[in-house]
C-alpha positions in Angstrom: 168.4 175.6 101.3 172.3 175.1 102.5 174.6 172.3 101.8 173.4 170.7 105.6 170.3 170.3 104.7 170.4 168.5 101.7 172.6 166.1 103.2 170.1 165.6 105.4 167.4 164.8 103.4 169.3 163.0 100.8 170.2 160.9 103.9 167.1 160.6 104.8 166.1 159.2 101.7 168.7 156.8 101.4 167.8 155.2 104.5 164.7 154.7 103.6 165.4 153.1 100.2 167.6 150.7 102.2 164.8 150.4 104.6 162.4 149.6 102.2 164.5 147.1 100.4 165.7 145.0 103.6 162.2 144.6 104.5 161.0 143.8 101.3 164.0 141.1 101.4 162.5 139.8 105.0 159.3 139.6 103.6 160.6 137.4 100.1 163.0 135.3 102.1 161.9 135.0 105.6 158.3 135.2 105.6 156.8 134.1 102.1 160.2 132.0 101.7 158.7 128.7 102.2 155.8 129.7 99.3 158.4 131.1 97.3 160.7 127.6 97.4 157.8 125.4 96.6 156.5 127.1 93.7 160.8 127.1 92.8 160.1 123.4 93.6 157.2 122.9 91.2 158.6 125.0 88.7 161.8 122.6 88.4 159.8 119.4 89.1 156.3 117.5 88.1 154.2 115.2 89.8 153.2 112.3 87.8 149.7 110.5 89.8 149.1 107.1 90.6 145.6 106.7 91.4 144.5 105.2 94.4 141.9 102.4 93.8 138.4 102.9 95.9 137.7 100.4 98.2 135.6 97.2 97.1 131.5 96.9 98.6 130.3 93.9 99.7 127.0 92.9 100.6 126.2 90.7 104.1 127.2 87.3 102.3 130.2 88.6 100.9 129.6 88.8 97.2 131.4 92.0 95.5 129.5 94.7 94.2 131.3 97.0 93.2 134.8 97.0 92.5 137.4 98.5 90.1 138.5 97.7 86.8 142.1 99.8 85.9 142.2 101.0 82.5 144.4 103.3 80.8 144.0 107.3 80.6 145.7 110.3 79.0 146.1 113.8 80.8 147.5 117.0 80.0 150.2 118.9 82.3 149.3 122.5 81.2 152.7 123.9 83.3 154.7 121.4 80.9 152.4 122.2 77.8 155.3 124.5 75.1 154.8 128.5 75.7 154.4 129.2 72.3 150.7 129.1 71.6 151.5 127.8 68.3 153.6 124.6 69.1 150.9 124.6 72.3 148.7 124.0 69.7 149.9 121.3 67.6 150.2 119.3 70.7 146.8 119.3 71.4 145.6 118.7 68.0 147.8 115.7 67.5 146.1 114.3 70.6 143.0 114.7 69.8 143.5 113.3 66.6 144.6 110.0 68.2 142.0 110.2 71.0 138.8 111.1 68.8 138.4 114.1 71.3 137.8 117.9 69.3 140.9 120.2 70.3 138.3 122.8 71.5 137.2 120.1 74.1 140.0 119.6 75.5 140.9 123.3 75.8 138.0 123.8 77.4 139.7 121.1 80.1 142.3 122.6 80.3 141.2 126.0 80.7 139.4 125.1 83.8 142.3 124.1 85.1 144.3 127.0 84.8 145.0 128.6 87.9 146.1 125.2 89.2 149.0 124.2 86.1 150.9 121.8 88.2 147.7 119.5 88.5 147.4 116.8 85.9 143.9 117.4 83.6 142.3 114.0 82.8 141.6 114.3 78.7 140.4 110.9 77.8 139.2 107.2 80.2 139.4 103.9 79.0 141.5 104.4 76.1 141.4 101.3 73.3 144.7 99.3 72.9 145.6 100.9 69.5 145.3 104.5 71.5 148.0 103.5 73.8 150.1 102.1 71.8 150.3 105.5 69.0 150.1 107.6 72.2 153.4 105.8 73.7 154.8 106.1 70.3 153.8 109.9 70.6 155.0 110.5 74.3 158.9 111.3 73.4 158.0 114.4 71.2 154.7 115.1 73.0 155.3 118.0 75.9 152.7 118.1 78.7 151.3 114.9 77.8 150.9 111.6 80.7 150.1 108.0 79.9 149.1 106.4 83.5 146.9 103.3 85.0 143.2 104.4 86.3 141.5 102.7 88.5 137.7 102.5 87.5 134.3 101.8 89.3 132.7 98.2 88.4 129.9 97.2 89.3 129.1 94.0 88.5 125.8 93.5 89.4 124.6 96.5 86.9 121.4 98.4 87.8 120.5 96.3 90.7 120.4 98.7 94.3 121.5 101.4 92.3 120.0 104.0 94.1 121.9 102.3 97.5 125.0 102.8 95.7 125.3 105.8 94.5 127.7 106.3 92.0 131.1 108.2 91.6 131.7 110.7 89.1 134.5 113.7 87.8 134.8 116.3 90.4 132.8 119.8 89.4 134.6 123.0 89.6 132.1 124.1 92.8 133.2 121.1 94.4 136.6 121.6 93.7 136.4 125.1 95.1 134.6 123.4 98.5 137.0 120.6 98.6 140.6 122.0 97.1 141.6 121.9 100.6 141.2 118.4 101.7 143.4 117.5 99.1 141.1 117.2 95.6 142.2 118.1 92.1 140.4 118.1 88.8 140.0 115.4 87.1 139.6 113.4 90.6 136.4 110.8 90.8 134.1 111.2 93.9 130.9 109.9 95.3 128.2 111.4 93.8 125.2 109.6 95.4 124.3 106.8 97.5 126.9 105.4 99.5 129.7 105.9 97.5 128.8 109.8 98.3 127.9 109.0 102.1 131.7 107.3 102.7 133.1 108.8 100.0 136.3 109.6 102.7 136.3 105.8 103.9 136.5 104.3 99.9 138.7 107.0 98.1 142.6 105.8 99.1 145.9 108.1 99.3 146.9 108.4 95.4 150.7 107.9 95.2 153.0 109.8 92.3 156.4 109.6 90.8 158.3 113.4 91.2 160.3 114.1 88.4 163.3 117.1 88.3 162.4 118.4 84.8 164.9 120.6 82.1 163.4 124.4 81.1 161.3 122.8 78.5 159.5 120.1 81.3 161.2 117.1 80.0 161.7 114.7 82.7 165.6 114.3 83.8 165.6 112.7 86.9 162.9 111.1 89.5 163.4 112.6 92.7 161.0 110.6 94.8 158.3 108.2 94.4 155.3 107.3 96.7 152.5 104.4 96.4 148.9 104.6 96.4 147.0 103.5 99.4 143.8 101.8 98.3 140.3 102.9 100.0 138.8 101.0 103.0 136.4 98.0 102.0 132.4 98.3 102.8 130.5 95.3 104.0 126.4 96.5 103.3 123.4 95.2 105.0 122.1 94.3 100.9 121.1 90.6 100.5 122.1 91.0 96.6 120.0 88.2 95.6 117.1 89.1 97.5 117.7 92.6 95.8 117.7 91.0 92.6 114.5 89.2 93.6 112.9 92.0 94.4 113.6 94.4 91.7 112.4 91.2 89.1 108.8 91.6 90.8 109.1 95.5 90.2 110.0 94.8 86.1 107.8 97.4 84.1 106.8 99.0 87.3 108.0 102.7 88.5 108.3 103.1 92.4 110.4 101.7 95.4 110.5 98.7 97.7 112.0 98.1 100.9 112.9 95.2 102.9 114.5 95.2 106.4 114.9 93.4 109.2 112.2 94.6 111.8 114.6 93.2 115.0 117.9 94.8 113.9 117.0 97.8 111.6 119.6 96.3 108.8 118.7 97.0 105.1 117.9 93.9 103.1 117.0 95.0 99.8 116.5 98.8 98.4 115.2 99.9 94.9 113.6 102.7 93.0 112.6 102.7 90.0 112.9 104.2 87.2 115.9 103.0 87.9 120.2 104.4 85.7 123.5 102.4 85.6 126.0 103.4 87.7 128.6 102.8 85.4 128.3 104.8 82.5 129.6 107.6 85.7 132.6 105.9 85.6 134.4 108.4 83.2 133.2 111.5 82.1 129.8 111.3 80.4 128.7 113.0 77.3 126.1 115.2 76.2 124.2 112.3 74.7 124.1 109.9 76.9 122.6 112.0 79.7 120.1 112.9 77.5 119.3 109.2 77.5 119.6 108.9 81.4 117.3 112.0 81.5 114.9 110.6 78.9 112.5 109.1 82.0 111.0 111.0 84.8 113.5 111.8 87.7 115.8 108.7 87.6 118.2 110.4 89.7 115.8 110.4 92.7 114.9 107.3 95.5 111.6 107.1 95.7 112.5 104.5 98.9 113.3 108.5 100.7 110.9 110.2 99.3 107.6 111.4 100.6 103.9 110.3 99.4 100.4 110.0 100.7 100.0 106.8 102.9 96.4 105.8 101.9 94.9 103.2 104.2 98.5 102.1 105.1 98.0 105.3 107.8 95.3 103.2 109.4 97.6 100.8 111.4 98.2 104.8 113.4 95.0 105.5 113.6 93.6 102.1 115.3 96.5 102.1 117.3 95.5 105.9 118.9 92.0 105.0 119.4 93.1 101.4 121.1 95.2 102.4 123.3 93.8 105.5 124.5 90.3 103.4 125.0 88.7 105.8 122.7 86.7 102.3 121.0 86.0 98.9 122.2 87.2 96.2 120.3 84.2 94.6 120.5 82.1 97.5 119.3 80.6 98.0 116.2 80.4 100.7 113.4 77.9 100.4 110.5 79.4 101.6 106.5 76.7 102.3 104.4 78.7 103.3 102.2 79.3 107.0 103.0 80.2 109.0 106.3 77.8 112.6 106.8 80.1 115.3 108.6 77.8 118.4 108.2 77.0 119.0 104.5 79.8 116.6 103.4 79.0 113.5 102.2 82.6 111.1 102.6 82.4 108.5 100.9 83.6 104.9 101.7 85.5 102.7 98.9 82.8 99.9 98.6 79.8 102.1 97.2 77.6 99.6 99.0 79.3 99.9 102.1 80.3 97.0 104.7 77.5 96.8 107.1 78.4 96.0 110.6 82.2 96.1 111.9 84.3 96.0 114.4 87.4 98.3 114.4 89.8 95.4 113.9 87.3 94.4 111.4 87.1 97.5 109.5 91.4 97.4 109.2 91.3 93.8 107.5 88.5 95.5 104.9 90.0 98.9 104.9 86.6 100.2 105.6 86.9 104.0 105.2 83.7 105.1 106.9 84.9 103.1 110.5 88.0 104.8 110.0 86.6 108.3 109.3 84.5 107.7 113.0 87.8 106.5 114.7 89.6 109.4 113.4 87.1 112.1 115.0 87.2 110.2 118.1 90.7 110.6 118.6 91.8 113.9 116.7 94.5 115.3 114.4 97.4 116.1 117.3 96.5 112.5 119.2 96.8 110.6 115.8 100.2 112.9 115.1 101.6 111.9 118.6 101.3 107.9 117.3 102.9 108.9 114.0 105.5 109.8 115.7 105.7 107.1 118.1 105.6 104.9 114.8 108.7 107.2 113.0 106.4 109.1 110.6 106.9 112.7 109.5 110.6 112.5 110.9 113.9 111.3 109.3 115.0 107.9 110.0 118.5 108.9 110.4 119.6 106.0 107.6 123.1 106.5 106.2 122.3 107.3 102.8 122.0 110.6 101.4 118.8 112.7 100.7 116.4 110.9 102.7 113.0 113.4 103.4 111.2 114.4 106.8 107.6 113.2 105.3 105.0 115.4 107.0 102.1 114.3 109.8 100.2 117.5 110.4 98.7 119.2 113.8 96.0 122.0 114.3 99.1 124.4 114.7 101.0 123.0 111.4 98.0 124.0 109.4 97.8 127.7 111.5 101.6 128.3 111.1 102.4 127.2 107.4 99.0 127.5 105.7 97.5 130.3 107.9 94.0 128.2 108.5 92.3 126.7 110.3 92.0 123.1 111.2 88.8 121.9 110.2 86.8 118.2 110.6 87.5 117.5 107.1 90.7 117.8 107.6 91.0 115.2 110.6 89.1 112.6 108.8 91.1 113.3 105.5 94.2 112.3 108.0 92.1 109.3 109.6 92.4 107.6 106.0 96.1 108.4 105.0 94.9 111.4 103.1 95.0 115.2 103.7 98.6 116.4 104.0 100.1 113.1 105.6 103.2 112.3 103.8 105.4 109.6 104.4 108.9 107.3 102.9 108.4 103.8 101.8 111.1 103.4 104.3 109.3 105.1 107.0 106.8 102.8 106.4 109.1 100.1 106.9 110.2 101.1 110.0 106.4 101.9 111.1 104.9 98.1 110.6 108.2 96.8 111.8 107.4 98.7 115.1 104.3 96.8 115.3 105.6 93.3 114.2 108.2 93.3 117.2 107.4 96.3 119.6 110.5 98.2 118.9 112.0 100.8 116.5 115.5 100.2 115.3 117.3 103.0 113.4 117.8 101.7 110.0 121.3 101.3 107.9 122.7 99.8 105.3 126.3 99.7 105.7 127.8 96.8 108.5 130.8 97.5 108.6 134.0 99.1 107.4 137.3 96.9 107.2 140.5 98.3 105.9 142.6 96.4 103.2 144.8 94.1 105.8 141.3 92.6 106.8 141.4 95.4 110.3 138.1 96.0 111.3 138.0 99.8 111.5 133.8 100.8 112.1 131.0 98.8 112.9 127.7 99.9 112.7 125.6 99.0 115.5 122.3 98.0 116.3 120.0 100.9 117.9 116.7 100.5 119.2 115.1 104.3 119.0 112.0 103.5 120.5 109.9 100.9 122.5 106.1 101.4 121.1 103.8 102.1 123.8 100.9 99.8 122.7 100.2 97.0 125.3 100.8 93.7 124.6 96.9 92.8 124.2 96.6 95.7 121.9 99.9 94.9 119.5 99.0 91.2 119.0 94.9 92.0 118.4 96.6 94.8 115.4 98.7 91.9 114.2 96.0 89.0 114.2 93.7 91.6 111.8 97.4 92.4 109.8 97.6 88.8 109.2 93.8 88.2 107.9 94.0 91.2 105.4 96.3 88.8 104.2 94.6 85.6 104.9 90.7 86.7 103.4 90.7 90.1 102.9 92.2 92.3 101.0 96.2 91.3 100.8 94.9 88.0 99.6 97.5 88.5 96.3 100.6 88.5 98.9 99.6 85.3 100.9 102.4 82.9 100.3 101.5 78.9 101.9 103.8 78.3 104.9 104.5 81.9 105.1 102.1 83.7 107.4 102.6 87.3 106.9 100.5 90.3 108.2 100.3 93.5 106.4 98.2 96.6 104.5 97.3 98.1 102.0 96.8 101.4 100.7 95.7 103.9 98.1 97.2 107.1 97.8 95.1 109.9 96.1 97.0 111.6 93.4 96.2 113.5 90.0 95.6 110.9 87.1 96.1 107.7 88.4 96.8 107.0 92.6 99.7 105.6 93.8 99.5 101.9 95.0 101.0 100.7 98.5 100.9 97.2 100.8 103.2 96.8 103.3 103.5 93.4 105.4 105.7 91.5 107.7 106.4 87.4 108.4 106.2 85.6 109.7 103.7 87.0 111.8 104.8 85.4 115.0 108.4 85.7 114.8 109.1 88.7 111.8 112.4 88.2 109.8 111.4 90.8 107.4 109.1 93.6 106.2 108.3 94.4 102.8 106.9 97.6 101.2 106.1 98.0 97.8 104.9 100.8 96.4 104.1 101.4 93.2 103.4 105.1 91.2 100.1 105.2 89.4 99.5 101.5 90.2 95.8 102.4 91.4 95.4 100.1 94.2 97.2 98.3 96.7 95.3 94.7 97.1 96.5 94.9 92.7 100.2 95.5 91.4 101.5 96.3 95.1 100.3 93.1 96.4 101.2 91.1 93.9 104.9 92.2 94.6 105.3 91.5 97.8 103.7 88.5 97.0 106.7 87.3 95.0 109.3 88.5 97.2 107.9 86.7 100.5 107.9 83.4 98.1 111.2 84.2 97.4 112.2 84.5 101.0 110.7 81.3 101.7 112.2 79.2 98.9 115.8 80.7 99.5 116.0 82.7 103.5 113.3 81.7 105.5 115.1 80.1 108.9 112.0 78.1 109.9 109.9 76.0 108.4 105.9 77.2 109.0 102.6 74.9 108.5 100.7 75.2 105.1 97.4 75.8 107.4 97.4 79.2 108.8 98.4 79.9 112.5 95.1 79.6 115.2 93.9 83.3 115.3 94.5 84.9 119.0 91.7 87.4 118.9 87.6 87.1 117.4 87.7 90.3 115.4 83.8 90.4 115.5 82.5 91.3 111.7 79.4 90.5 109.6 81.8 89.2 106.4 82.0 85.4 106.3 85.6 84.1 106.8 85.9 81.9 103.9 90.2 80.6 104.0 91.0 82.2 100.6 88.4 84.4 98.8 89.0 86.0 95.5 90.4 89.7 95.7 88.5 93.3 96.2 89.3 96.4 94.8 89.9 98.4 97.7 92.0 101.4 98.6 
């Protein structure tokens, strides 16, 4: 190879270096400059948070029910914790010897935030007096450690609507890996449940911070800006809190869920499940021991108001209403209840072994007979008694704004083909004549469902009125939404609601009757292994409904019992402390002869029935 040559390619090679260097250079300065300067930035400076305080819930009269309490909290900067592992060490042992926290715990916190060093790592909530004071005592010689304010959840109410509320609680790291982009952090609080989750972005604020320019060893030497938190936006609920209270007193010892709304607006009045956890012991990070204790009953977590159950007998207000209004039985007509139905070799049996003799179909609702029902189920058929579920809102989602609210299911002849791979057999459609079979439904659909019938309409239910931000602007209101007209005529909706308001009268709601407060309602028995479930749901006054009630109670065997009982206490509630008009002690004239062989004494004692 000459000397030409090799200047060439030792040229050549030269260039290239240069080449490769100039546009390593415009990468570093040019492209990734801006991501190379703020890391410089956060390298030379720390963020010290100020939290943002969540905005306050109210319920419709405006009493506070949840607020915020600020109490005092330690964190760890890991990017300003010393490099050597040793010195690293003896910082966190001294804290946790001042904040009764093991050093291996709050490793463990800090080791989940390690790809993110710059973030602040919340170590201890609530700290005691004496902890702040040694920790302030501590801060000058204590690297990587922060002292700040925290605003808290409070709710002052305790338990009561719980399950409406939600609770907030220590972001997880999936969530943090979901939300990291919006802005989260560890050791940030968010809705976890209930509203709080639901408008978790309309009550969690702006947090504020103070940036420091710290020396090589992250001691502070100069703030370089500061920024204040922007509190959340305030919640105004649907929640009568003393009607809730009222309510969840006539539940006490009980397990299961109530509702009460208004049947002409959809609004929320009262909400519970039970059993039934406190929101605030979310209000810092919880220990092993204490969710062992939230844990200790069955499901507490879950609201039974959303969740799905066999109707019992509550299903026959759908029923009667298909065979009505599609003329399938004459009001005036009359089914005998020996006591058992015959379809082929089975033998159906009614609840009263001895059956009630002669009835009319608006007859057999106010005695729940099961053999009338089983006849007026046939008559109209699984898919026509579906197609009036859902006229009523069962076996679909009410579109309420609370989280984890289930579907319920009403099922068809092609329901059972598609998911079970069977066919639909007469069994089956008189199984669904009673509330039995596969029908499930909410408390809350249930709600909605007699609330249709009380005023002719469906509203879409909700709980939350209204949003308004701190300087009193009104930024959302929720608005009433009628989803449906029922398509009952007139005749037909009051002749339901005159035998709703003698199951309560003579039959078998008698425990709910309440003097000077007609009400019409149901109720029901749910099959279910071990004991059934209890239901009666009812609305008043009869002529002009300001509320419905549903109680429903697990394992409380029957509805005219426990469930009854409930709602009884929470209509004389309403009277004593809500009711707008004042009603006769005598009952209202009944509209409509419902034609039966029972006697119509005024107040008879109770029957077990379904």
């Amino acid at each position: 190879m000459d000397r030409e040559t090799q200047f060439r390619i030792f040229t050549g090679i030269l260039v290239g270096a240069f080449l490769i260097l100039f546009l390593r250079l415009f990468q570093l300065q040019i492209i990734e400059g801006p991501k190379y300067s703020l890391l410089a930035e956060e390298n030379a400076a720390k963020v010290i948070p100020i939290f943002a305080p969540r905005g306050i819930i109210f319920d419709r009269n405006g009493k506070v029910i949840v607020a915020n309490r600020a109490v005092f909290a330690v964190y760890i900067l890991p990017s300003s914790l010393p490099k050597d592992q040793n010195r690293a060490q003896g910082v966190v042992n001294r804290l946790a010897g001042v904040v009764n926290v093991s050093s291996v715990a709050i490793w463990q916190k800090i080791n989940k935030n390690r790809f993110r060093p710059f973030e602040p790592v919340l170590i201890k909530d609530r700290l005691a007096p004496e902890m702040v004071a040694r920790l302030s005592e501590m801060r000058q010689r204590q690297e990587g450690m922060v002292v700040r304010y925290r605003p808290v959840r409070f709710y002052p109410y305790g338990k009561l609507a719980a399950h409406v509320l939600g609770y907030v609680g220590e972001i997880e790291p999936a969530e943090l890996n979901r939300l990291h982009e919006r802005g989260f952090k560890m050791g940030d609080f968010i809705g976890k449940a209930g509203v709080e989750k639901n408008y978790d972005a309309v009550l969690r604020g702006v947090d504020g911070g103070q940036k420091f320019e710290v020396d090589v060893r992250g001691n502070p030497v100069r703030m370089v800006s500061s920024s204040d938190p922007v509190p959340g936006n305030d919640l105004y609920l649907t929640l009568d809190i003393e009607l809730q209270k009222a309510a969840e007193e006539a539940f006490d010892g009980l397990n299961g869920a109530g509702v009460i709304l208004n049947p002409k607006t959809g609004e929320i009045l009262a909400m519970l499940s039970r059993p039934v956890f406190d929101p605030q012991i979310f209000a810092e990070p919880i220990d092993a021991a204490t969710w062992r204790e939230v844990n200790r009953v069955r499901f507490p977590f879950m609201n039974r108001a959303l969740s799905a159950y066999p109707p019992g007998s509550t299903f026959k207000l759908i029923t009667l209403s298909a065979v009505l209004q599609e003329k399938l039985v004459n009001p005036r007509e009359m089914f005998h209840c020996p006591g058992y139905f015959r379809l082929g070799q089975r033998v159906a049996k009614c609840w009263r072994t001895f059956g009630h003799g002669m009835l009319s179909p608006l007859e057999a609702l106010v005695w729940s007979c099961d053999v009338a029902f089983y006849e007026m189920g046939l008559r109209a058929g699984v898919d026509l008694m579906a197609k009036y579920a859902g006229y009523y809102g069962l076996g679909e989602k009410t579109g309420i704004d609370l989280p984890g609210e289930k579907e319920g299911l009403m099922p068809t002849e092609k329901w059972k083909r598609d998911y079970l791979h069977q066919p639909w057999f007469k069994g089956d459609t008189i199984n669904v004549g009673i509330g039995q079979g596969y029908v499930q439904v909410t408390p809350l659909q249930l709600a909605q469902a007699y609330a249709a019938i009380a005023v002719g309409k469906r509203y879409r239910p909700f709980v939350v009125s209204k949003v308004v931000s701190r300087r009193g602007r009104e930024l959302f209101k929720n608005e009433i939404k009628m989803v449906f007209s029922l398509p009952l005529s007139r005749d037909n909706q009051l002749k339901i609601k005159d035998a709703l308001w003698n199951v309560v009268k003579r039959a078998t709601g008698v425990a709910a009757y309440v003097p000077g407060l007609p009400a019409g309602g149901k109720t029901g028995t749910a099959e279910n292994p071990g004991l059934p479930h209890a239901w009666f749901v009812c609305f008043a006054p009869v002529d002009d409904p300001e509320i419905v009630v549903v109680s429903f109670v697990e394992h409380g065997q029957h509805g005219d019992q426990g469930a009854a009982r409930i709602a009884g206490k929470i209509l004389q509630w309403y009277k004593e402390h809500r009711l707008t008009k004042k009603y006769p002690e005598e009952p209202r004239k009944q509209q409509y002869i419902l034609h039966g062989t029972y006697p119509e004494p005024y107040f008879p004692k109770p029957v077990t029935t379904p």
